[in-house]
C-alpha positions as CSV (number, residue, x, y, z in Angstrom):
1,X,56.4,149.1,-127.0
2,X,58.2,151.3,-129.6
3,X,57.9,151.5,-133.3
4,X,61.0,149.0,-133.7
5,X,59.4,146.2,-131.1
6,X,56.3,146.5,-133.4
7,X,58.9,145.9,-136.6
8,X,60.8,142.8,-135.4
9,X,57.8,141.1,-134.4
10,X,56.1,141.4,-137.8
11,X,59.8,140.6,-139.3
12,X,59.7,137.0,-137.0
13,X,56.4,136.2,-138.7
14,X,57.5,136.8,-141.9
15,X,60.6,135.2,-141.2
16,X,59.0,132.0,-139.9
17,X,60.4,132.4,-136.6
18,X,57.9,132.7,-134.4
19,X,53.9,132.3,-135.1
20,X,50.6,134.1,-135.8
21,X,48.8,133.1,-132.8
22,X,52.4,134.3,-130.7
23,X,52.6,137.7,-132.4
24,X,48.8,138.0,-131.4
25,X,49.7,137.2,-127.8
26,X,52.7,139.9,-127.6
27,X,50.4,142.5,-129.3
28,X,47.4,141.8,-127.0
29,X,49.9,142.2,-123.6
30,X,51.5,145.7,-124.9
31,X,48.4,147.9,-125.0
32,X,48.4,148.8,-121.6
33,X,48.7,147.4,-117.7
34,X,46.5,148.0,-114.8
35,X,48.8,149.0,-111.3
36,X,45.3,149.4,-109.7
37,X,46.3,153.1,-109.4
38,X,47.2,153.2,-112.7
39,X,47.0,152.4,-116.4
40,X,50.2,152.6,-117.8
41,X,50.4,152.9,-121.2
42,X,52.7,150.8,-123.7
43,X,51.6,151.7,-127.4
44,X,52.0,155.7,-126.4
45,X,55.3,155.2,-128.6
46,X,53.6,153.2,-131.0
47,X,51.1,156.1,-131.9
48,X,52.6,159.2,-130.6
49,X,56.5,158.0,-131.2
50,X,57.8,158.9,-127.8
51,X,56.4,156.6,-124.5
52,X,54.4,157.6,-121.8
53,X,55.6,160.4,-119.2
54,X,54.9,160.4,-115.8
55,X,53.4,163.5,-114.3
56,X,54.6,163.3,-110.9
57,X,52.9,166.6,-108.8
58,X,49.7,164.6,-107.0
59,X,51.1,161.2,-107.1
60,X,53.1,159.7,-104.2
61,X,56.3,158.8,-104.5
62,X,55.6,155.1,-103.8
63,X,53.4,155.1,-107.0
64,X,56.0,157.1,-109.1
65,X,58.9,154.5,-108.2
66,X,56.4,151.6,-109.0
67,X,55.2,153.2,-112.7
68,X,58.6,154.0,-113.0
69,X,60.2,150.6,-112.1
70,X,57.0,149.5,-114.8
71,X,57.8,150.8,-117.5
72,X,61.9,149.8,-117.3
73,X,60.9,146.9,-116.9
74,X,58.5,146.4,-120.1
75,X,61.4,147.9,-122.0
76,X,61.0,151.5,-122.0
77,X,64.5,152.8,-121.8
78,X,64.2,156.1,-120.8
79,X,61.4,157.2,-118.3
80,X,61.0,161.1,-118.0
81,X,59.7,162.4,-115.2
82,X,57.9,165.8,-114.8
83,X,57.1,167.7,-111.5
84,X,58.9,165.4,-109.3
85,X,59.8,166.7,-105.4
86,X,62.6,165.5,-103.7
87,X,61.0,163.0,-101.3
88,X,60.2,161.0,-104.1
89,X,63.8,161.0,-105.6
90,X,65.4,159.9,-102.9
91,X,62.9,156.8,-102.5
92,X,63.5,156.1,-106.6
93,X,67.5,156.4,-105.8
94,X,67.0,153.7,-104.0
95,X,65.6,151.1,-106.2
96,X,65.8,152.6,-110.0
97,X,69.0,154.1,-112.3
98,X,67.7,157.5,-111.7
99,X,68.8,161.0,-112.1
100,X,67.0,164.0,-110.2
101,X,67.3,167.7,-111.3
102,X,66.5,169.7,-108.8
103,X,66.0,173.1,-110.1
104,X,63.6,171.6,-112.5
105,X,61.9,169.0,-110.5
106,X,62.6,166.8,-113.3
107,X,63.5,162.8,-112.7
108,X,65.3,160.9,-115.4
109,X,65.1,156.8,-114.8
110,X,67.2,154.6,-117.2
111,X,69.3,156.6,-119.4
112,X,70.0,159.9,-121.4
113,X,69.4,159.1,-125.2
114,X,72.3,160.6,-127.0
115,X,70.6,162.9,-129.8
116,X,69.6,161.4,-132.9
117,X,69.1,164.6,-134.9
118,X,71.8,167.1,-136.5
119,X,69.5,170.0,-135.8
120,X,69.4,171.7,-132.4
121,X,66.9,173.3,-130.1
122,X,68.1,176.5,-128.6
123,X,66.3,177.3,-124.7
124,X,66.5,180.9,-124.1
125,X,64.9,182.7,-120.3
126,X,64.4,186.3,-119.9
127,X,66.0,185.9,-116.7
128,X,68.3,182.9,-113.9
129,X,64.3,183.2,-112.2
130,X,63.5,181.2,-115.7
131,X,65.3,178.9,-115.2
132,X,63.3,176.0,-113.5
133,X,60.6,176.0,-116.4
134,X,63.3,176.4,-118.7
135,X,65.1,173.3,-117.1
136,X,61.8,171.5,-117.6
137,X,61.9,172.3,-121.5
138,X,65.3,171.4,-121.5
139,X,65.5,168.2,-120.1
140,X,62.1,167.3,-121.9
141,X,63.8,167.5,-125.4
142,X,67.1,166.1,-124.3
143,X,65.2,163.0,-122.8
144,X,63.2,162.6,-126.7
145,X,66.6,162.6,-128.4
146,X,67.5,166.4,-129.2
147,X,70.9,168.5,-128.8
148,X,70.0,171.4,-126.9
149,X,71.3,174.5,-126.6
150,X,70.7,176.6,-123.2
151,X,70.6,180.7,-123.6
152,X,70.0,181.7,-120.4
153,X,69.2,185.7,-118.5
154,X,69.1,187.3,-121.7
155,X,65.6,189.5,-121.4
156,X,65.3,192.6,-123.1
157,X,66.7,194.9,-120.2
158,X,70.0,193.8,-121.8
159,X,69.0,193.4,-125.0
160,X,73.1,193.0,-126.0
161,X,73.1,190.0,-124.5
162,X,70.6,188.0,-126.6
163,X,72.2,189.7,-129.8
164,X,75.6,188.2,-128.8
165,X,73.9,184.9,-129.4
166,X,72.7,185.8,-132.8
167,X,74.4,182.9,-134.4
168,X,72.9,180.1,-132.3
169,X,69.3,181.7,-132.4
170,X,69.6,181.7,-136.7
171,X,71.0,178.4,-136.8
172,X,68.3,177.1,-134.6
173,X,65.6,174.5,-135.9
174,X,62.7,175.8,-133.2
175,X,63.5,177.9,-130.2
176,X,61.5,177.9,-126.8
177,X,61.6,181.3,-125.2
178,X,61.2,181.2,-121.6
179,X,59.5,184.2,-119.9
180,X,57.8,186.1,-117.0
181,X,57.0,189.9,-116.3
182,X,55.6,190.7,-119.8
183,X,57.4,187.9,-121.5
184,X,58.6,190.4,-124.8
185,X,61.6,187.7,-124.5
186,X,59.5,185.8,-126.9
187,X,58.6,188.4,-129.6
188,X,62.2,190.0,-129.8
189,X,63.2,186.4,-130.7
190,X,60.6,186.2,-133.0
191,X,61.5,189.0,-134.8
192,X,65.2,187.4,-135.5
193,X,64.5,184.2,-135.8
194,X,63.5,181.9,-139.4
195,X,62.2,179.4,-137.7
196,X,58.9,178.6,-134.9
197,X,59.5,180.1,-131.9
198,X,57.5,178.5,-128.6
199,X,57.0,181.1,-125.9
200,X,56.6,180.0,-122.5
201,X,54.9,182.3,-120.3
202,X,56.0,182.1,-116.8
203,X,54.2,183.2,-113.5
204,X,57.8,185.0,-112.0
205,X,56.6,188.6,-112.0
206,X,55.2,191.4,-109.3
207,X,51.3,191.7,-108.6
208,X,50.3,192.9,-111.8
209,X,51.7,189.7,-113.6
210,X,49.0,187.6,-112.1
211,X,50.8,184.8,-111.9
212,X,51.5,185.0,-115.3
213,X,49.0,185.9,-117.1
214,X,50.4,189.1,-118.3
215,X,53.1,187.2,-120.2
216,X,50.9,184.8,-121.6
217,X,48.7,187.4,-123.1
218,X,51.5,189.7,-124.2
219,X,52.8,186.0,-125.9
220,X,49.6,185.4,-127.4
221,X,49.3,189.0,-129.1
222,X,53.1,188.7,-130.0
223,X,53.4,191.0,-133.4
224,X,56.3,188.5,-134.6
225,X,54.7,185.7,-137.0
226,X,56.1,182.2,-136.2
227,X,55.4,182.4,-132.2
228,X,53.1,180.0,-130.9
229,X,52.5,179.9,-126.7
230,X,52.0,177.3,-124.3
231,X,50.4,177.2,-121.0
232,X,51.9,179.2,-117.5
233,X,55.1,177.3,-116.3
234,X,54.4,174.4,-119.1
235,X,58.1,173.8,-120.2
236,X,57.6,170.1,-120.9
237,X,54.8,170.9,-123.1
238,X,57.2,173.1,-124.8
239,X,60.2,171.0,-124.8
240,X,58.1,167.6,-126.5
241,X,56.7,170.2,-128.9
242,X,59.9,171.6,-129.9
243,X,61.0,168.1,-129.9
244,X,57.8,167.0,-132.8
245,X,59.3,169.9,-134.8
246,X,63.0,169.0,-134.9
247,X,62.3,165.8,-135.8
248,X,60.3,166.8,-138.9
């Protein structure tokens, strides 16, 4: 249930149209239903202002169709979801109107929101290896309503191609930075940049990255003010943050 189903149905009791003890009734039914495997969620949008999002890694893709197929069918018009493998796109192909991108693992059921906001989000990798937890950011924001602009393979081994998109990165509202090896993607943004800045460490890198590690702690001591950093690989915790903030 969004913020607007919550609206009309106090309007229609104002309005005479329908009564207390029915408003009651549609308010006790949103909070949440029980698949058994699950407890999906409907006043997420009510509190939070964007529904719930279905992590897909662990689950099989039986359950992700069924949530999925859920939550379309209680209203929710775009269902996002994260960490999705292939088996389990091809089985929601079958039965939902669903989208899969590959590259970021990243199911869309339902439809695209076109963005509601005149402010952008720029995406920027240090390098095309990036680009699936970019993707994830991406995709994340575009599926909460934001215009988002993708800067991609512009780490500072080249630093003339980040500068060439000096315009886009100054005009930005909030910018995700998206990098491995010792992520200084984020902190050279920072440094040009008037507005927050979300680095996202990821674990692309030889031995010594540890996975990622080294990124995240050369993001975390970052010497430009603005930067903030989410976890390893965690673009969709970067993209719905980045989302909060262009919305403000």
């Amino acid at each position: 249930m969004k913020q607007a189903d919550l609206k009309m149905i106090l309007k229609s009791v104002a309005n005479g149209e329908i009564s207390v003890d029915e408003a009651v009734t549609k308010f006790k039914t949103a909070p949440f239903e029980d698949l058994g495997f699950a407890k999906i969620d409907y006043h997420r949008g009510i509190r939070q202002g964007f529904a719930e999002v279905i992590y897909g890694e662990g689950k099989t893709p039986d359950q992700i169709v069924q949530i999925a197929d859920n939550m379309l069918k209680n209203g929710q018009e775009t269902v996002l979801i994260t960490r999705m493998n292939s088996e389990a796109a091809l089985l929601a192909k079958k039965s939902l109107p669903f989208t899969y991108h590959e590259i970021a693992r990243v199911g869309i059921a339902g439809q695209m929101p076109v963005s509601d906001t005149d402010t952008s989000i720029v995406v920027a990798t240090g390098g095309t290896s990036d680009m699936p937890v970019a993707e994830e950011a991406s995709l994340t924001a575009e599926a909460l309503g934001n215009k988002v602009i993708r800067i991609y393979d512009v780490g500072v081994s080249g630093i003339h191609r980040l500068l060439s998109h000096s315009e886009e990165i100054m005009n930005a509202k909030v910018i995700v930075a998206v990098a491995g090896m010792e992520g200084a993607l984020a902190s050279v943004i920072g440094g040009l940049a008037d507005c927050p800045v979300i680095a996202v460490p990821t674990s692309v890198g030889y031995g010594a990255s540890f996975g990622g590690v080294a990124a995240l702690l050369s993001m975390l001591n970052s010497c430009a003010s603005g930067v903030s950093v989410v976890n390893i690989d965690n673009g969709f915790g970067a993209g719905y943050l980045a989302s909060i903030i262009n919305h403000i």
